[in-house]
VONUPA-174716 format. One line per 10 residues: number of its first residue (from 1); their letters; for each residue x, y, z of C-alpha. Coordinates in steps of 0.1 Angstrom, whole numbers, plus 5000, padded with zeros to 4 digits. Layout:
! residues N
NUM> a> X/Y/Z; ...
***
This chain:
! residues 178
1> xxxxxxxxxx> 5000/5000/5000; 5027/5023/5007; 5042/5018/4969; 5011/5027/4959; 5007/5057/4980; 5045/5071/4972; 5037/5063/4929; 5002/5083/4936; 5024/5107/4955; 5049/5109/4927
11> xxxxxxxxxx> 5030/5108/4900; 5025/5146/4898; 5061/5149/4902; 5069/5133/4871; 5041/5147/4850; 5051/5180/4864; 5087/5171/4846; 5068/5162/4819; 5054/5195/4811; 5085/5216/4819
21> xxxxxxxxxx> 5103/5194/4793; 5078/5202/4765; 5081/5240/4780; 5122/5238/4777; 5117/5222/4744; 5094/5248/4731; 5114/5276/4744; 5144/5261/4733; 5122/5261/4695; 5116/5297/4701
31> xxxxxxxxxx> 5154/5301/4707; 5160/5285/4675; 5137/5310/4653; 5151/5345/4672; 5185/5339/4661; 5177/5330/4628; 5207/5336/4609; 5217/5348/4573; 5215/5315/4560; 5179/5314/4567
41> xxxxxxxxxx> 5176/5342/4537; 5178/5334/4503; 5204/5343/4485; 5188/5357/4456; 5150/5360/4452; 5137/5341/4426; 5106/5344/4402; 5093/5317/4424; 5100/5327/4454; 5065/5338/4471
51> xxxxxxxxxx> 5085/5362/4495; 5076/5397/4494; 5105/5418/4476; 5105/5443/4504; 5109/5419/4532; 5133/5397/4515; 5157/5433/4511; 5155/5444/4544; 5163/5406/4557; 5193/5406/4537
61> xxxxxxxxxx> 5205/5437/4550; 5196/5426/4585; 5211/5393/4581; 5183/5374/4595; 5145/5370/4583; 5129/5407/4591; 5097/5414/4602; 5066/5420/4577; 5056/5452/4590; 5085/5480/4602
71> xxxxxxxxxx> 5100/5508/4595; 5127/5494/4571; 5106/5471/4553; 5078/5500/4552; 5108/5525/4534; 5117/5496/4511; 5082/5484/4501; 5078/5523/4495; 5110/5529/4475; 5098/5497/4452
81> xxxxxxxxxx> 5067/5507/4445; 5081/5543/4433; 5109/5526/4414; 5079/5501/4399; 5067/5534/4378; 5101/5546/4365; 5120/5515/4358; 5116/5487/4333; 5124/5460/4356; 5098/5444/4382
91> xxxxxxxxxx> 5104/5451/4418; 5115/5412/4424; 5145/5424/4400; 5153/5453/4412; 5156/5440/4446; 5181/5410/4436; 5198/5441/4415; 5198/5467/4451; 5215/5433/4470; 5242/5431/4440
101> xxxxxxxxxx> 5249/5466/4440; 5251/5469/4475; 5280/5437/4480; 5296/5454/4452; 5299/5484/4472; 5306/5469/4499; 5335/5446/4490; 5350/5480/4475; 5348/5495/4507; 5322/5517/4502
111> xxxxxxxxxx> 5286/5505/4515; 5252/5522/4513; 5222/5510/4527; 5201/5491/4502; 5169/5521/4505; 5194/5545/4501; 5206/5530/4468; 5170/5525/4457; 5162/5555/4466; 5184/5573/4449
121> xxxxxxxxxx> 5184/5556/4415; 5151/5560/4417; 5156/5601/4419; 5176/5597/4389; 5154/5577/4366; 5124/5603/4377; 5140/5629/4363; 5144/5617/4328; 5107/5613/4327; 5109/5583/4311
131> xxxxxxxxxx> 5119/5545/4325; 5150/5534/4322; 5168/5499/4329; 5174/5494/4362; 5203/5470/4358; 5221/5500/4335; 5219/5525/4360; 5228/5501/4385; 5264/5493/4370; 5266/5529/4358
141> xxxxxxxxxx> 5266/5538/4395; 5292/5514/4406; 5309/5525/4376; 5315/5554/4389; 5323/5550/4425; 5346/5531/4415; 5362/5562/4398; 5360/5582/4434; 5331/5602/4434; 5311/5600/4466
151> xxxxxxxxxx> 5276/5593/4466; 5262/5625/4462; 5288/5633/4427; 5273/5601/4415; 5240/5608/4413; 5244/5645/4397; 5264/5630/4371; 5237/5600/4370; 5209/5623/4366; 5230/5648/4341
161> xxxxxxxxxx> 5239/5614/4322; 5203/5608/4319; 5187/5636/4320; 5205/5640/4280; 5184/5612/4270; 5151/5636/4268; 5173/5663/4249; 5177/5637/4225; 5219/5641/4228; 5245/5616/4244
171> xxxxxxxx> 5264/5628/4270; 5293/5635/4241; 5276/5655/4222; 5264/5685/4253; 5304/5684/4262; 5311/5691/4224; 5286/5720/4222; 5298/5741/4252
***
């Protein structure tokens, strides 16, 4: 009778264990998702992917999956959706493009954040009033920072560069006339 009594005794005990083991593993899961790392994000988004452009930029930047609704992946989905009216390219491209652009940049030495580059090409290719190919202006940019201009010489020379196109003259062609 008393075996009985201590297993009736102790069988809280051990059902008590129980639960805290599900509760260590389950914390343990949760663990697991908050230090997601950079591995977890796709290299490059494909056309398949059904990750949101926006999201998928401001993970890569972040180096782990990002939230769906914050401040940067609010500025990015923003910045997109401008750059959707004055570019060529569809925002899933132009993201994969912004991530290029940016380790470019980066392994030169010279980082920007990936709405700032967005951002900014997307100043440029408004101004023509026209859309232009995203890729194009991409490796124009690089092109030249790599020659030493900061970022702000870049883009005036961008948008001069582009700006021609509406004049109907290459770039030549206004340094000829003057």
């Amino acid at each position: 009778m008393k075996r009985v009594t201590r297993a009736i005794l102790c069988l809280p005990l051990a059902l008590a264990a129980c639960d805290k083991g599900d509760e260590a593993a389950s914390t343990e899961d949760q663990a697991l998702v908050a230090t997601k790392s950079a591995a977890d994000v796709p290299t490059w988004l494909s056309h398949t992917d059904p990750t949101e452009p926006a999201r998928w930029l401001a993970s890569r930047e972040i180096g782990r999956p990002a939230a769906e609704v914050g401040s940067q992946t609010e500025h990015l989905r923003h910045s997109l959706a401008r750059a959707k009216e004055v570019f060529i390219e569809d925002p899933r491209m132009m993201a994969n493009r912004i991530v290029q652009l940016g380790e470019m940049l980066a392994e030169a030495g010279k980082p920007e954040p990936y709405a700032d580059l967005l951002d900014g090409l997307e100043e440029v290719a408004t101004a023509t009033h026209r859309k232009q190919l995203f890729g194009e202006m991409c490796q124009h940019y690089y092109n030249t920072r790599q020659q030493g201009a900061d970022r702000a010489t870049t883009l005036a020379r961008l948008k001069e560069r582009y700006s021609l196109q509406g004049e109907g003259r290459a770039p030549r062609e206004r340094e000829n006339r003057q």
